[in-house]
MISE-25349 format. One record per residue (C-alpha): residue number from 1; y, z, x. Coordinates in steps of 0.02 Angstrom, whole numbers, padded with zeros to 5 digits. Layout:
BEGIN
{rec NUM {Y Z X}},
...
***
This chain:
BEGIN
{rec 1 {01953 04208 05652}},
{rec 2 {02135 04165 05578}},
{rec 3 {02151 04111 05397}},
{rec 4 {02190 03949 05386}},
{rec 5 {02379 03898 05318}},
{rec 6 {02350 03899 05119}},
{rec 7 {02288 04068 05123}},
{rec 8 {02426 04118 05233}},
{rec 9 {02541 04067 05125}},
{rec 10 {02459 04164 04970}},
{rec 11 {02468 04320 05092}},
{rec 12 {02633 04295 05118}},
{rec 13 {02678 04264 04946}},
{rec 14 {02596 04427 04880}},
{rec 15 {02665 04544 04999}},
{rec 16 {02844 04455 04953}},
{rec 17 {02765 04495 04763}},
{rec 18 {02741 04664 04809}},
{rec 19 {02894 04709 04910}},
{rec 20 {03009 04652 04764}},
{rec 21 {02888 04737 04608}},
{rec 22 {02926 04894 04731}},
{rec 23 {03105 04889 04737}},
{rec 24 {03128 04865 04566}},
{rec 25 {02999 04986 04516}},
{rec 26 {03106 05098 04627}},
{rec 27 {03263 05058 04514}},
{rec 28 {03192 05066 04351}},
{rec 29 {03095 05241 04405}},
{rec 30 {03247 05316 04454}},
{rec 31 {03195 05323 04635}},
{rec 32 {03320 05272 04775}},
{rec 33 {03356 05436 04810}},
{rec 34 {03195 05444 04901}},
{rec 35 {03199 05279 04956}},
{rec 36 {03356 05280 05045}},
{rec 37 {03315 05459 05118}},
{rec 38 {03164 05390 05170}},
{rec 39 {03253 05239 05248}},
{rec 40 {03386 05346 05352}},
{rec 41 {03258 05470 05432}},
{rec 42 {03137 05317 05470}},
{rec 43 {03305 05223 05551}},
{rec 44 {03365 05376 05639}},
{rec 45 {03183 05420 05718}},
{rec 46 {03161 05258 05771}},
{rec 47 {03355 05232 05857}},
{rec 48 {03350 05396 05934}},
{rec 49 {03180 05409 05991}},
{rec 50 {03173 05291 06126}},
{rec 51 {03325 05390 06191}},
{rec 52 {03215 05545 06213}},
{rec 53 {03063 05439 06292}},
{rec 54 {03173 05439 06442}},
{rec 55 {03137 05613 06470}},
{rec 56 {02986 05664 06339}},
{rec 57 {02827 05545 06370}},
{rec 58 {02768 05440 06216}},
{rec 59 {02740 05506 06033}},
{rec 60 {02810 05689 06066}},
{rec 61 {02982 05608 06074}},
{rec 62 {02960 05560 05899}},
{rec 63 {02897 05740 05856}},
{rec 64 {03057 05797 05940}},
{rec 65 {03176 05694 05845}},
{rec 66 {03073 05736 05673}},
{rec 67 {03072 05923 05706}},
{rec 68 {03282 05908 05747}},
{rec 69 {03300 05816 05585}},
{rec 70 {03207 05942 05486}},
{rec 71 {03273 06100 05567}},
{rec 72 {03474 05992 05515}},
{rec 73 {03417 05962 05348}},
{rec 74 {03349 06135 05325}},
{rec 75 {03535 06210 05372}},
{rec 76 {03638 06090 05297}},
{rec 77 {03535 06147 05108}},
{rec 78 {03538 06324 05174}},
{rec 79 {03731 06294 05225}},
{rec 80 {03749 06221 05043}},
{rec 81 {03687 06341 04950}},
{rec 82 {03763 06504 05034}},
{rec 83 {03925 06432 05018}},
{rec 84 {03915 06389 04828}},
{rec 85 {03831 06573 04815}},
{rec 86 {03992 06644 04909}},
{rec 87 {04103 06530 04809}},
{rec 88 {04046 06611 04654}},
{rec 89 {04056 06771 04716}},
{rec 90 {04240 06750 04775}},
{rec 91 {04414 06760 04681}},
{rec 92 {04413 06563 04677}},
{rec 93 {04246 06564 04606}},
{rec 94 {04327 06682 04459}},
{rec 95 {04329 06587 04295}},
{rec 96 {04474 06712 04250}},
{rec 97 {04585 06679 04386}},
{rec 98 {04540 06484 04377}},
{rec 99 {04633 06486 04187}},
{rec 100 {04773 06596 04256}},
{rec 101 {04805 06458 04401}},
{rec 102 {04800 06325 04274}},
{rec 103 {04945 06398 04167}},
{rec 104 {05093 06344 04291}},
{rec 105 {05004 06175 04292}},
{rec 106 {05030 06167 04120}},
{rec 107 {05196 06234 04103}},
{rec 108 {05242 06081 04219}},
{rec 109 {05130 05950 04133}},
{rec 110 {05245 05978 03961}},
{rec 111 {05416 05973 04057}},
{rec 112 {05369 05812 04142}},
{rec 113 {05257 05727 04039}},
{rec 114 {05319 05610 03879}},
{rec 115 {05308 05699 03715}},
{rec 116 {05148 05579 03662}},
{rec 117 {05055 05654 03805}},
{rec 118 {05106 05822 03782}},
{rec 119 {05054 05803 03620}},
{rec 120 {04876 05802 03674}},
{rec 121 {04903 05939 03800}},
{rec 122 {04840 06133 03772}},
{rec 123 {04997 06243 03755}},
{rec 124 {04948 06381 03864}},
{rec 125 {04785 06439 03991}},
{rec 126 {04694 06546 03835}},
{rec 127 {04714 06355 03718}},
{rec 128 {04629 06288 03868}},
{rec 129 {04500 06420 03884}},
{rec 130 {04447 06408 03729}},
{rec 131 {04438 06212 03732}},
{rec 132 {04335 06213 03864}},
{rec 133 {04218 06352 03798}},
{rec 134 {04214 06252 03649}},
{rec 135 {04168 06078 03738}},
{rec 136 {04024 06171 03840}},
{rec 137 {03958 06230 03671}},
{rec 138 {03958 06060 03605}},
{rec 139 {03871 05966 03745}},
{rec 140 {03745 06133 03801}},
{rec 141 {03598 05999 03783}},
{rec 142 {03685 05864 03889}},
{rec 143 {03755 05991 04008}},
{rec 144 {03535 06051 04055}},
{rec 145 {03481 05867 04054}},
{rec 146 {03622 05826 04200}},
{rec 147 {03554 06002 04279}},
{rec 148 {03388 05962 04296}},
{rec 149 {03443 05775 04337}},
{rec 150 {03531 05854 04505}},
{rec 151 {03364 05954 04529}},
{rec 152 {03261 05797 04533}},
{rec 153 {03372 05707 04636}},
{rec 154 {03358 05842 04752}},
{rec 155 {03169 05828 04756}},
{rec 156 {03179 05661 04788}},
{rec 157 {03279 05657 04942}},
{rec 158 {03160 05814 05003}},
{rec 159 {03004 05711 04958}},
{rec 160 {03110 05554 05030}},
{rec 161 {03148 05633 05223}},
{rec 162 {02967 05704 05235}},
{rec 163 {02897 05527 05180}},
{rec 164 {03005 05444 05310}},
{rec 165 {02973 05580 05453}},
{rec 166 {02774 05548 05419}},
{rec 167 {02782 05357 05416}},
{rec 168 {02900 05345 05588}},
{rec 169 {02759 05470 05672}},
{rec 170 {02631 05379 05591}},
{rec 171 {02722 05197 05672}},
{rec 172 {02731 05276 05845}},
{rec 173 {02545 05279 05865}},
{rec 174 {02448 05143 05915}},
{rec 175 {02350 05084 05792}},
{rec 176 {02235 04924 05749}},
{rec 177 {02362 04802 05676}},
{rec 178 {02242 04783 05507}},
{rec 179 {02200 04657 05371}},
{rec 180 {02325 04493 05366}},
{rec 181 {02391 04555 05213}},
{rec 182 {02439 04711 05270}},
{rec 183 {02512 04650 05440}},
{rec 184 {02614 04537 05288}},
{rec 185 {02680 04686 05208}},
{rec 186 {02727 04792 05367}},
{rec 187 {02824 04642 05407}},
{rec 188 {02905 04646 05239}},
{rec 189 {02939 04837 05286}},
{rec 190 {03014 04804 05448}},
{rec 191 {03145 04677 05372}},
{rec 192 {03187 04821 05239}},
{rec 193 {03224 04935 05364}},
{rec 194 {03326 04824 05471}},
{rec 195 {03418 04779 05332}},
{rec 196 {03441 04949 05285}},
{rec 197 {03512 04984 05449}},
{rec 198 {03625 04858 05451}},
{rec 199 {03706 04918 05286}},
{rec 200 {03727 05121 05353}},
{rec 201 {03777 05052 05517}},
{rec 202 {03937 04959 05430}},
{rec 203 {03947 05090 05293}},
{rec 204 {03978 05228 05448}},
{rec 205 {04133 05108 05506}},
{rec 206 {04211 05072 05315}},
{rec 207 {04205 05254 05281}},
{rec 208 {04289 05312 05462}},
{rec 209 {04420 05188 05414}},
{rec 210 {04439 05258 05235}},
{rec 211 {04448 05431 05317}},
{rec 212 {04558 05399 05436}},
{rec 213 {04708 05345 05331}},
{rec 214 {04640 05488 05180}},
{rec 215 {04688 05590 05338}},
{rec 216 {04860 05518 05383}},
{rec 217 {04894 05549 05202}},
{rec 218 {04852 05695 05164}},
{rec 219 {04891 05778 05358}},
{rec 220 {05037 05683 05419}},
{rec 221 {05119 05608 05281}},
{rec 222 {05116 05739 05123}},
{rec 223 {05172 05880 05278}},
{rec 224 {05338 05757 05304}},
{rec 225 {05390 05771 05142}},
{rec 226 {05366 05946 05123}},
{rec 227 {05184 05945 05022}},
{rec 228 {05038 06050 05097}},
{rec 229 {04870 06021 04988}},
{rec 230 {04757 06169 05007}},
{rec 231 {04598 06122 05081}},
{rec 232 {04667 05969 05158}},
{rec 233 {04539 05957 05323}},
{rec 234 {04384 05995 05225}},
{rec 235 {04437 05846 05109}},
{rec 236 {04448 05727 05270}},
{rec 237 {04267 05785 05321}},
{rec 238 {04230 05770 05149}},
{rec 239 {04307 05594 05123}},
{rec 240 {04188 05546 05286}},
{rec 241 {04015 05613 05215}},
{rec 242 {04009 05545 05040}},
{rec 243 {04093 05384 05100}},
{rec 244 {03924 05348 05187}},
{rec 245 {03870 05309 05007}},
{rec 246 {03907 05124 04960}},
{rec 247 {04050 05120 04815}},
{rec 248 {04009 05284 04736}},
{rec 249 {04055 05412 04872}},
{rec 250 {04224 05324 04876}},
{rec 251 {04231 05390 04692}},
{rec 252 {04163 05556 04765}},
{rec 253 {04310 05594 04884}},
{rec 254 {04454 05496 04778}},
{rec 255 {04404 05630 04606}},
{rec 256 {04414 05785 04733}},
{rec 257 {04583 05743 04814}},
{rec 258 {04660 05687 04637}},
{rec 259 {04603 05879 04563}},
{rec 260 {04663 05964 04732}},
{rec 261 {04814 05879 04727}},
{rec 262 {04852 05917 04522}},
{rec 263 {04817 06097 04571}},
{rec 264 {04986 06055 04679}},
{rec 265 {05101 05968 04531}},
{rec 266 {05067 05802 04433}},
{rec 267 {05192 05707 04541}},
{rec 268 {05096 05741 04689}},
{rec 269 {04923 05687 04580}},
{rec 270 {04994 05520 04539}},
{rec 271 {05045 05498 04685}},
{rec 272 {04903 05534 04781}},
{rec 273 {04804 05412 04627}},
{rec 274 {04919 05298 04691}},
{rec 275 {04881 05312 04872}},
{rec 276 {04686 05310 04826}},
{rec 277 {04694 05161 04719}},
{rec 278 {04777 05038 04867}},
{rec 279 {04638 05130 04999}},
{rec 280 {04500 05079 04848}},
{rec 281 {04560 04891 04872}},
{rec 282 {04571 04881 05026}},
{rec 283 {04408 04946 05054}},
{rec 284 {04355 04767 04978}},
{rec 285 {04431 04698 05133}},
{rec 286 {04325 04829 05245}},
{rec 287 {04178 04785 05182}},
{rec 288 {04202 04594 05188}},
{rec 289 {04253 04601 05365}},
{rec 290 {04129 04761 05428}},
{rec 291 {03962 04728 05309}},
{rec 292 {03978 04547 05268}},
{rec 293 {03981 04514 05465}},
{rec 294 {03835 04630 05470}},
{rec 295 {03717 04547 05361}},
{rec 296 {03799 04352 05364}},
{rec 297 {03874 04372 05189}},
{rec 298 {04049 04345 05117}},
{rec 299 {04125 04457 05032}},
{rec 300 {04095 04348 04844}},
{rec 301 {03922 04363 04894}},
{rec 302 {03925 04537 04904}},
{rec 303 {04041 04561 04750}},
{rec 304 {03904 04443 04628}},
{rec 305 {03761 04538 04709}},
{rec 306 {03836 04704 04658}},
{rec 307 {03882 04636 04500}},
{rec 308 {03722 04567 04447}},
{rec 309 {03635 04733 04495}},
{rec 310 {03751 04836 04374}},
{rec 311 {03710 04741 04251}},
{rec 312 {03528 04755 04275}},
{rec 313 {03513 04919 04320}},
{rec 314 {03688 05025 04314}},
{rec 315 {03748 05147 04436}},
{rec 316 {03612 05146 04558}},
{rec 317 {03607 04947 04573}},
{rec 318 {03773 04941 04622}},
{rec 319 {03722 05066 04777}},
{rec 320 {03581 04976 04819}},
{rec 321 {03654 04784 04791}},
{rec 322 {03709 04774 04970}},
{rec 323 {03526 04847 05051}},
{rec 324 {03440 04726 04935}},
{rec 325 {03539 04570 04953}},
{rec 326 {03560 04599 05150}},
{rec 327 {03363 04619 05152}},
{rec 328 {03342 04444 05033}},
{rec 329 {03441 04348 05142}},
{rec 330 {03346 04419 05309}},
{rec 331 {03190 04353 05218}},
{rec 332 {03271 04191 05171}},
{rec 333 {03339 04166 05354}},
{rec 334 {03170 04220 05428}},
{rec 335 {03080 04076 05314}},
{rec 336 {03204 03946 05376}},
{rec 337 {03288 03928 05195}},
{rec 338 {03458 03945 05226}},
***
């Protein structure tokens, strides 16, 4: 027998209770990691699995697609950390021959720099060595919390893609729909992950644009006048991958060009900075036009949302301001509100 409408609307309003204690639980706890790994290998099984079912019957297309995903993200950490092991273990990886490269740099930096900067500047590689050496000593205790800070994170997202591979094979199965309050809060779920989707989905178009004119930059027009950065492809591919990550993997690729190009001369830094900087603002414009479409928001909505969630919770609210307020407004539009 259905509840009657008062009660519904209690159900409703705890599972809208719950879903927002959850996500801010998930801020406050240091979570989204795991959330937003859980998110993407929920979204992917479910887009790509009714693909397969055109040639694998029913739930083993969902197996498929989670046993593909896990044998990627086992190679891609694999990939990871035999190259870092090989970087190491290469000339490049030398801590000796890193100084020694630095000392032209510097050379440069005091012939083109104004006097008050200079002034601040090492003299030669061994100054700089020992600065550095110095700094490390200084800040040991901060440099192990940040270590085991990257460990966790890497938990999480482990933790994250086996908890979203589990629920998507756990969602392919047909099972009794359940208790009105949990049919409430799977509906809350859905919403989440559409949202979600619709965020990536624009994210994947804002950062091929960013890449592709990082790429005319650093492959067509640095080559004109004469300037060829070292590593230049990988940082295009790079430029792609962490600009999948809302704000911060803008920040990502624009700190690895800057260094690579500095390793060049400081004209070519700045001017790359430069270059980076206009890219930055126009990426406002991207994801007014891309995201905002997306999810029915302007761009100031977007830009106050992101705000507010700095504020409140630093860093990681300003990732997760455009999944959250493109799931509140699904919500409000699905209640008729706006």
């Amino acid at each position: 027998m259905p509840p009657d409408v008062p009660l519904i609307n209690r159900l409703k309003a705890a599972a809208y209770a719950l879903t927002a204690a959850t996500l801010c639980f998930v801020l406050a706890l240091h979570l989204l990691p795991a959330l937003f790994a859980g998110l993407l290998v929920y979204s992917l099984v479910a887009t790509l699995a009714p693909v397969l079912q055109r040639k694998v019957p029913g739930v083993h297309a969902h197996w498929l697609v989670v046993a593909l995903l896990a044998i990627l993200v086992v190679g891609l950490f694999t990939l990871a950390i035999g190259a870092s092991v090989a970087f190491l273990n290469s000339e490049n990886g030398n801590p000796t021959v890193f100084f020694e490269r630095l000392a032209p740099l510097i050379e440069r930096a005091h012939r083109q720099l104004p006097a008050f900067i200079v002034d601040y500047l090492p003299d030669d590689s061994r100054e700089m060595r020992t600065a550095v050496m110095d700094w490390l000593g200084e800040h040991t205790a901060e440099l192990q919390v940040a270590g085991k800070q990257a460990v966790r994170v890497v938990v999480q997202l482990i933790i994250g893609i086996m908890l979203g591979g589990m629920l998507a094979l756990h969602g392919a199965r047909n099972r009794p729909p359940g208790g009105f309050l949990s049919v409430a809060l799977k509906a809350r779920a859905v919403h989440l992950v559409s949202a979600f989707r619709d965020v990536v989905f624009a994210q994947v178009k804002i950062s091929a644009l960013n890449t592709l004119f990082t790429g005319g930059f650093l492959l067509i027009a640095l080559p004109l006048f004469g300037v060829s950065l070292p590593l230049a492809k990988t940082l295009v591919v790079l430029t792609f991958v962490v600009g999948l990550l809302p704000v911060i993997g803008n920040l990502i690729s624009n700190t690895l060009i800057f260094v690579v190009a500095l390793s060049h001369s400081l004209f070519v830094a700045f001017s790359a900075l430069a270059f980076l900087i206009v890219i930055h603002k126009l990426e406002y414009f991207f994801i007014a036009r891309f995201l905002g479409a997306r999810i029915q928001a302007f761009a100031w909505e977007l830009l106050i949302a992101m705000l507010a969630m700095e504020t409140l919770f630093g860093t990681a609210g300003l990732i997760a301001a455009p999944i959250y307020y493109a799931y509140l407004k699904r919500e409000l539009r699905e209640e008729g509100l706006i």
